[in-house]
C-alpha positions as a Markdown table, in Angstrom:
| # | Residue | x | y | z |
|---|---|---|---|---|
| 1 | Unk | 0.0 | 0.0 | 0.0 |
| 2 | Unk | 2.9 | 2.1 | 0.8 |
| 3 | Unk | 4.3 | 1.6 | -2.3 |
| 4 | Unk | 1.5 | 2.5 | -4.1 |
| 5 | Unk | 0.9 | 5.6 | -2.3 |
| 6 | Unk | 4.5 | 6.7 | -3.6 |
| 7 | Unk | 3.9 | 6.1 | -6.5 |
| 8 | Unk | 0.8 | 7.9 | -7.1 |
| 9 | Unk | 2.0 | 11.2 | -4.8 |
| 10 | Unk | 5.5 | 11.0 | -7.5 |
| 11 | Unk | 2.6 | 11.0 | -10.6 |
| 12 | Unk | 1.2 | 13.9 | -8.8 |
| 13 | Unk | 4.2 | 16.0 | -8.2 |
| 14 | Unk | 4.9 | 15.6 | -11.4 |
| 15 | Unk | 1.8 | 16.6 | -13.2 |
| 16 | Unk | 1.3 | 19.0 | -11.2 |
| 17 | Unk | 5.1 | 20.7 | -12.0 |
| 18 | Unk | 4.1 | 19.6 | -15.7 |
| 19 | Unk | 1.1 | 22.2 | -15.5 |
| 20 | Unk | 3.0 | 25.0 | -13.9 |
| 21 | Unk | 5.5 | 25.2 | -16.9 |
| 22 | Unk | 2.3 | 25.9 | -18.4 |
| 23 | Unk | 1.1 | 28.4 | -16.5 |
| 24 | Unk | 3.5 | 30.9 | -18.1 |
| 25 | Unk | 2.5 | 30.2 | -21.3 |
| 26 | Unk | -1.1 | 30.3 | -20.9 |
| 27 | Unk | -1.1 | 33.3 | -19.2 |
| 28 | Unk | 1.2 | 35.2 | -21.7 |
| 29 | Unk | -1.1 | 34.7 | -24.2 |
| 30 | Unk | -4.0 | 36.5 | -22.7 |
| 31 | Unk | -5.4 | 38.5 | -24.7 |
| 32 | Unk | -6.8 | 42.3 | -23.6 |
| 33 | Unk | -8.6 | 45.1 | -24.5 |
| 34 | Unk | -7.1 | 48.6 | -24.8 |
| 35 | Unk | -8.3 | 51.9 | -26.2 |
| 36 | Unk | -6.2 | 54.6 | -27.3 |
| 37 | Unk | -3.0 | 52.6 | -27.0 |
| 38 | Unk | -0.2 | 54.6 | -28.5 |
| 39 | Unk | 1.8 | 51.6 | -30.2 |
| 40 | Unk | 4.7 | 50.7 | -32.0 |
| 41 | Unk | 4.7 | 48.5 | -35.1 |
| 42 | Unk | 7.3 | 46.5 | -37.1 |
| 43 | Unk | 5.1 | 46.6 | -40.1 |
| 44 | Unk | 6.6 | 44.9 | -44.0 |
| 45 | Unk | 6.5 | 48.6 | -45.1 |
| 46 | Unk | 8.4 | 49.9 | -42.4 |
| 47 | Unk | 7.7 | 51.1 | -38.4 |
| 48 | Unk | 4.7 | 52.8 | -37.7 |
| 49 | Unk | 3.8 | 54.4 | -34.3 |
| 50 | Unk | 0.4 | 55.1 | -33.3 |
| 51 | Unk | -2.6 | 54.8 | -31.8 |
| 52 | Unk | -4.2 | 51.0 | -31.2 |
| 53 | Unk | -7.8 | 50.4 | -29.8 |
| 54 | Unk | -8.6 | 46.7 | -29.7 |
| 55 | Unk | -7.3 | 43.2 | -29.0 |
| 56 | Unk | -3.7 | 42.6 | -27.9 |
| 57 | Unk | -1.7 | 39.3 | -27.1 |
| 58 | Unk | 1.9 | 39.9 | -25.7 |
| 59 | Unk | 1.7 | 43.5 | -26.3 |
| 60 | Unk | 1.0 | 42.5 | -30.1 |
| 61 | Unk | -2.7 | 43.9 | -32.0 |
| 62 | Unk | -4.3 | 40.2 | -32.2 |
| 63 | Unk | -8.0 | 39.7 | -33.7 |
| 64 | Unk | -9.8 | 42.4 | -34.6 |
| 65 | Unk | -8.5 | 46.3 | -34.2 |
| 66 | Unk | -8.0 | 50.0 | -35.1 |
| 67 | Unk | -4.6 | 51.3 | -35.7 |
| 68 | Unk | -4.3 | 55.2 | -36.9 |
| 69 | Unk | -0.5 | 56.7 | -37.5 |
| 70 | Unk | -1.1 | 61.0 | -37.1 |
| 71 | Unk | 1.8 | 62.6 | -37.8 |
| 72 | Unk | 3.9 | 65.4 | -39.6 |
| 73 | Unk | 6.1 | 63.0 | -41.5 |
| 74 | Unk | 3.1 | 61.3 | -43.8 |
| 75 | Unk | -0.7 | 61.7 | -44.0 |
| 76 | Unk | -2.6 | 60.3 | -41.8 |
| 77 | Unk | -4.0 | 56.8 | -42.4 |
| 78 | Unk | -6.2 | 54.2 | -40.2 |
| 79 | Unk | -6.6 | 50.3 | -40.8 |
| 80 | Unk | -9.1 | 48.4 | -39.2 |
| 81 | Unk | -9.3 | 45.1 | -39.6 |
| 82 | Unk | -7.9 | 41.7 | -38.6 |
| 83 | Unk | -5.0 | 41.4 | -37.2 |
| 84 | Unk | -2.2 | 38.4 | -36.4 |
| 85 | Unk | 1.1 | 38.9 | -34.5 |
| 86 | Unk | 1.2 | 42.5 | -34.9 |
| 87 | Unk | 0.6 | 42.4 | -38.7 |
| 88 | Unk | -2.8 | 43.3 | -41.0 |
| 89 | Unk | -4.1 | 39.8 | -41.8 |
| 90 | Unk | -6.9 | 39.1 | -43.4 |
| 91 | Unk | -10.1 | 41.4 | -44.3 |
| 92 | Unk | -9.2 | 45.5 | -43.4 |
| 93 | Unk | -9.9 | 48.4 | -44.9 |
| 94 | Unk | -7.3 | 51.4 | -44.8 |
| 95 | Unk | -8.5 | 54.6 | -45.4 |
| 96 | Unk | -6.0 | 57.7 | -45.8 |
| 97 | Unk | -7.0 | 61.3 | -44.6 |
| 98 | Unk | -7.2 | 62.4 | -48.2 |
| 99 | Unk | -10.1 | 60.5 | -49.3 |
| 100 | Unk | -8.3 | 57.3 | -50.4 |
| 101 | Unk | -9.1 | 54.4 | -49.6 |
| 102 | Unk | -8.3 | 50.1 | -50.1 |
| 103 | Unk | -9.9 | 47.0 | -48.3 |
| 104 | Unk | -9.8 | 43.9 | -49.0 |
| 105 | Unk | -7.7 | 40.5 | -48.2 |
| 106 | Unk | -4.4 | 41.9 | -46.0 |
| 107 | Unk | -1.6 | 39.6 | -46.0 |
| 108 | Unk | 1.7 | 40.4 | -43.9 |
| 109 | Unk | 0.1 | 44.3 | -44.2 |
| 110 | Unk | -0.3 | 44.4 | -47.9 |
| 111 | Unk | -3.3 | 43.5 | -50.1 |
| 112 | Unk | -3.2 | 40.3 | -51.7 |
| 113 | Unk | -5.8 | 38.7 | -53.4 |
| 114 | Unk | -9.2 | 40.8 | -54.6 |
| 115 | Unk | -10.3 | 43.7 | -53.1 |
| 116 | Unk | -10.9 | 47.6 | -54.1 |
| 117 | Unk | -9.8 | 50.9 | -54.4 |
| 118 | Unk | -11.2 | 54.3 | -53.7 |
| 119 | Unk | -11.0 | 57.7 | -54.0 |
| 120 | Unk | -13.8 | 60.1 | -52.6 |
| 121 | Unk | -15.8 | 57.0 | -52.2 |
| 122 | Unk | -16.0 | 56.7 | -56.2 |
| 123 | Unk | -14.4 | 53.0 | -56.7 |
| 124 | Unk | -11.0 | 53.2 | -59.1 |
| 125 | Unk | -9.7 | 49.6 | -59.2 |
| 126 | Unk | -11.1 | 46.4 | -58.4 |
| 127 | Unk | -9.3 | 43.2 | -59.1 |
| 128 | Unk | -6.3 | 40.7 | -57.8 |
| 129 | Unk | -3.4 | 42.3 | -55.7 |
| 130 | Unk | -0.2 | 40.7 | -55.2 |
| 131 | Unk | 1.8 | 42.7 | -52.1 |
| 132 | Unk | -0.3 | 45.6 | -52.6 |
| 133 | Unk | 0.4 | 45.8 | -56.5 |
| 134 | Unk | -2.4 | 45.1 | -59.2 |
| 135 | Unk | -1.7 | 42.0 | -60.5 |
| 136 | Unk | -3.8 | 39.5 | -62.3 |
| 137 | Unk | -7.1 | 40.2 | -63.1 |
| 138 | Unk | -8.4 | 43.6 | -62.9 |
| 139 | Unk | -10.5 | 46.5 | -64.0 |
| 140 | Unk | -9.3 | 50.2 | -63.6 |
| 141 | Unk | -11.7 | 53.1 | -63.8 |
| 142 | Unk | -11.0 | 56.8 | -63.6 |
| 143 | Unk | -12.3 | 59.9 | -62.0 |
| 144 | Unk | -15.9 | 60.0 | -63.2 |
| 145 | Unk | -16.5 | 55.5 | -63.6 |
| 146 | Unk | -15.3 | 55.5 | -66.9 |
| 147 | Unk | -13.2 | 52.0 | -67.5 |
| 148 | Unk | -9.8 | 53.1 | -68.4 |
| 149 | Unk | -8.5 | 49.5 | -68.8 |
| 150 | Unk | -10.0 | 46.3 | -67.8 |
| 151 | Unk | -7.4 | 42.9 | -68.2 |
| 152 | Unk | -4.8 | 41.4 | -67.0 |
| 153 | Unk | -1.6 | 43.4 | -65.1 |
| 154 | Unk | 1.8 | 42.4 | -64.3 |
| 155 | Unk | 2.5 | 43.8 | -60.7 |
| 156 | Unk | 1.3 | 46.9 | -61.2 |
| 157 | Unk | 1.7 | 47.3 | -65.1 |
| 158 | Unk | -0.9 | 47.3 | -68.1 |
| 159 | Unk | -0.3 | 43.8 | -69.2 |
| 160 | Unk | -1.9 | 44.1 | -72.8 |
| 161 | Unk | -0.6 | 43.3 | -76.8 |
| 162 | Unk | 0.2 | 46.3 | -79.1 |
| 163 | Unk | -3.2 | 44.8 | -80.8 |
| 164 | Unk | -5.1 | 45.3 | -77.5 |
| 165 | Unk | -3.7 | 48.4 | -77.1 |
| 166 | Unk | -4.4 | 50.1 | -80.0 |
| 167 | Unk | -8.2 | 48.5 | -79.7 |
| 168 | Unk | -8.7 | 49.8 | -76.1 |
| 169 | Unk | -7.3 | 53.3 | -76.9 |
| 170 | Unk | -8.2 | 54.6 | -80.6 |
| 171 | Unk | -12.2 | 54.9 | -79.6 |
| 172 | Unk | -11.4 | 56.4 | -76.5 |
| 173 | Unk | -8.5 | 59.2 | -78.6 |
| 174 | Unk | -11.7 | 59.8 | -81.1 |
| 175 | Unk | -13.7 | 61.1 | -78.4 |
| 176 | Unk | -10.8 | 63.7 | -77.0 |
| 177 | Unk | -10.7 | 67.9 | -77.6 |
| 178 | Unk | -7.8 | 69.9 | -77.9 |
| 179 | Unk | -8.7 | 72.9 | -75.4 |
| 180 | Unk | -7.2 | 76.2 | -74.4 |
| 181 | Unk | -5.4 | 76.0 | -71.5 |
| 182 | Unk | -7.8 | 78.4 | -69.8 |
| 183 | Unk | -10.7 | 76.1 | -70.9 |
| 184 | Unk | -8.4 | 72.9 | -69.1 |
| 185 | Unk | -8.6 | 74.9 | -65.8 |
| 186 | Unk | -12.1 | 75.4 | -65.9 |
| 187 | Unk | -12.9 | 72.4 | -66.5 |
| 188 | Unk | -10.7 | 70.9 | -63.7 |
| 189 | Unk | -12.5 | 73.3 | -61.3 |
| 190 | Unk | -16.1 | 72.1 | -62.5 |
| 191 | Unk | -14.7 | 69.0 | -62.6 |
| 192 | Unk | -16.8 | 68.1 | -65.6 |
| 193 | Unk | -14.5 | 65.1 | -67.0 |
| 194 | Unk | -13.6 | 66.3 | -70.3 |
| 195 | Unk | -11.7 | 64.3 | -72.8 |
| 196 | Unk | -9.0 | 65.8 | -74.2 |
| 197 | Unk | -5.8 | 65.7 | -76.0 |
| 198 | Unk | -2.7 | 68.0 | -75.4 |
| 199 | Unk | 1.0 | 68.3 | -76.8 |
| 200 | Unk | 3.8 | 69.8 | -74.5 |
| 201 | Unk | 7.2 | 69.0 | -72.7 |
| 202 | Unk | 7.7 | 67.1 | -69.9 |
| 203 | Unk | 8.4 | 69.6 | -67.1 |
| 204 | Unk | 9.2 | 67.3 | -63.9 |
| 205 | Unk | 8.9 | 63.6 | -63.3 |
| 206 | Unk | 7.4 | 62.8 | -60.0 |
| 207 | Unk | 10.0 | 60.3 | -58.2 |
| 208 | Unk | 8.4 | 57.0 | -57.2 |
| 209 | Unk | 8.8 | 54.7 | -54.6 |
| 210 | Unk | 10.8 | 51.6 | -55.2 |
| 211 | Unk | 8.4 | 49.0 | -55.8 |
| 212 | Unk | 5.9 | 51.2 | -58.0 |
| 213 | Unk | 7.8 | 51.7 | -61.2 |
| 214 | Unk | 5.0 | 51.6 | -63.1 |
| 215 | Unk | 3.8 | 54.8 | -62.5 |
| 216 | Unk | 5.3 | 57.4 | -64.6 |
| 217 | Unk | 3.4 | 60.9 | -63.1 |
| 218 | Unk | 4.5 | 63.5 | -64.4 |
| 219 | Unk | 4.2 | 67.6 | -64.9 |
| 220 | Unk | 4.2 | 68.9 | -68.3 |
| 221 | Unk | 4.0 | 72.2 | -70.2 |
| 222 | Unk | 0.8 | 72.4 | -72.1 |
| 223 | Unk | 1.9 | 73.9 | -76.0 |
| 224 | Unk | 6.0 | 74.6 | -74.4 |
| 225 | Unk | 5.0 | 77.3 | -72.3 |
| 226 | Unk | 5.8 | 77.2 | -68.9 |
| 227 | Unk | 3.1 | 79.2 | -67.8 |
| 228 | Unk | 0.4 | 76.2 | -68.8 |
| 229 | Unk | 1.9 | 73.6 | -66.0 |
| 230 | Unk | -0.4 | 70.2 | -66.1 |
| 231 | Unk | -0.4 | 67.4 | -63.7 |
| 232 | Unk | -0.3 | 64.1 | -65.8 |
| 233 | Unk | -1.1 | 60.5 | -63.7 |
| 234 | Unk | 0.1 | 57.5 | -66.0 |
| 235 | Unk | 0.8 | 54.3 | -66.0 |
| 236 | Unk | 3.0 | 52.2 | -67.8 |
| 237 | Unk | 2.0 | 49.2 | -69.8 |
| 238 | Unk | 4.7 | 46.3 | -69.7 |
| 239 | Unk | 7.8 | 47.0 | -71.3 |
| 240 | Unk | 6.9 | 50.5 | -71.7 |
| 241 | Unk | 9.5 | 53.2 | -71.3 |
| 242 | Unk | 9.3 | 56.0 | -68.4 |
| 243 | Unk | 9.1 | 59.5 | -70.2 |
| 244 | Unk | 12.3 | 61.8 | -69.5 |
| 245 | Unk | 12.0 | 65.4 | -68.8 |
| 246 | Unk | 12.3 | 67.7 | -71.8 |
| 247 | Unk | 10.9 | 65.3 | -73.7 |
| 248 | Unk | 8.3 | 66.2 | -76.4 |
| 249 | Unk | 4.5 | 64.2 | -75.5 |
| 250 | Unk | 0.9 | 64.3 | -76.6 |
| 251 | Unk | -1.3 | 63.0 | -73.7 |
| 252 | Unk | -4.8 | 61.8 | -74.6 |
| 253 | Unk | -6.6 | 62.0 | -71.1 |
| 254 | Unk | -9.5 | 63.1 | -69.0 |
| 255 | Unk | -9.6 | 66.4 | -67.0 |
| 256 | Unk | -10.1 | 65.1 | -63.3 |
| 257 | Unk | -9.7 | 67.8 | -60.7 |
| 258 | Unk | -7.8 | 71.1 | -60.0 |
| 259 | Unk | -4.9 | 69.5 | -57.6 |
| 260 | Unk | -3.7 | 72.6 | -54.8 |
| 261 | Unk | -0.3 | 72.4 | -52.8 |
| 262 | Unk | 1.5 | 74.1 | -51.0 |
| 263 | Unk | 5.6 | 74.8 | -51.9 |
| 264 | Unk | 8.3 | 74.9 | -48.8 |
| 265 | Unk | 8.2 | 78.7 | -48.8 |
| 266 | Unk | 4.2 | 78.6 | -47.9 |
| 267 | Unk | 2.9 | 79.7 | -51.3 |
| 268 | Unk | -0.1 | 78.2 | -52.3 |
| 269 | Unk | -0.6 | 77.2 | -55.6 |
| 270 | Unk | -2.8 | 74.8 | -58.0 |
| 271 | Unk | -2.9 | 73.7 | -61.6 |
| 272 | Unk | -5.8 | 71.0 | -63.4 |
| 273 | Unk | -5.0 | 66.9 | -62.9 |
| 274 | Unk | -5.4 | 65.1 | -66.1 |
| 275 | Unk | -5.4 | 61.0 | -65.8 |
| 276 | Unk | -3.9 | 59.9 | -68.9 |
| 277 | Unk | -5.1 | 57.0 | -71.1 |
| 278 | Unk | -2.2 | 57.3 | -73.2 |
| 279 | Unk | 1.3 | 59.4 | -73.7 |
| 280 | Unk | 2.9 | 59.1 | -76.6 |
């Protein structure tokens, strides 16, 4: 009996120091609720501080939460959604303090797989994303819901032949106006989406971020005087080359908006978007 009796307390010690290396464990993984948190994050696009209200495990955004970064250094921008280990996983939507937004399937913070794109609420891309970048199938609209180009894209470029090109683009060109530059800035203010077509130089070419070469935005004298500055968005179809400044285009486009900044000195000023279909 005495035997038995050892036996059975040794079982017991021993689960029971077998649960307490547990305890840890369990306990670090509780999870709590916090609201106005000001966090840290070691996001894939770089670290972020800001404000957290939702789930946390080990000090980490876990489940479901809001995470806003305020500051002087970028405009500000929110993401609620899911979250796993610190990192956007799964459905969110981020929304930027300038009206743009994307939601959709988050993966290690960046979209991939479907999901949208707005501006102003009006929807400008919906399709695949691979890290962030359109990729596979897609359909890209502009300003107003006109489809600019609906196919397939190759991490972030047009992916189309010169046949589909040309297809996709000549009804659209018939449709264009060549305008006065004072007619261009009216109808950026009224925003009234004209189509038009204008010949220039390449003034400045925006500087991109690494991974979005595609884009090739650009400012441009409208007729080669420098006092009719446009803002041109465009993007690049595969194997297309960047334009260069000083270099000679004609833009087919639509008139979007009337874009205002301000320069480093304080002085105000603006001058009409255009989206471009195509530079040539």
């Amino acid at each position: 009996m005495k035997k038995i009796t050892l036996i059975l307390t040794a079982l017991g010690l021993a689960l029971l120091l077998s649960g307490c290396s547990l305890i840890p464990s369990i306990f670090g993984n509780k999870s709590e609720s916090v609201k106005n948190q000001e966090i840290t994050l070691a996001l894939s696009f770089g670290e972020k501080t800001g404000t957290y209200n939702g789930q946390l495990v080990k000090g980490l955004p876990q489940g479901t939460g809001v995470f806003t970064v305020s500051n002087d250094a970028e405009v500000a921008w929110t993401y609620d959604g899911t979250w796993e280990q610190g990192h956007f996983q799964g459905m969110g939507e981020t929304v930027w303090e300038d009206g743009f937004t994307q939601e959709g399937n988050y993966q290690n913070d960046l979209l991939n797989g479907p999901g949208q794109e707005y501006l102003d609420k009006k929807l400008l891309y919906d399709g695949n994303y691979t890290d962030n970048r359109y990729d596979g199938q897609g359909t890209l609209y502009n300003y107003y819901g006109d489809i600019i180009y609906e196919g397939n894209f190759d991490m972030g470029y047009y992916d189309e032949t010169t046949v589909q090109r040309k297809a996709r683009l000549d009804p659209f060109k018939a449709q264009t106006t060549e305008l006065s530059y004072a007619d261009v800035v009216e109808t950026a203010k009224n925003e009234t989406g004209n189509k038009v077509k204008m010949t220039g130089r390449v003034y400045q070419v925006y500087e991109n971020f690494e991974n979005q070469h595609y884009f090739c935005d650009f400012i441009m004298d409208l007729n080669d005087d420098p006092n009719q500055m446009v803002q041109v968005y465009y993007r690049l179809n595969s194997g297309e080359s960047p334009f260069v400044e000083g270099q000679m285009v004609t833009v087919w486009g639509t008139v979007e908006y009337l874009y205002t900044d301000t320069t480093d000195d304080g002085q105000q000023y603006s001058i009409p978007n255009v989206e471009a279909w195509s530079v040539e």
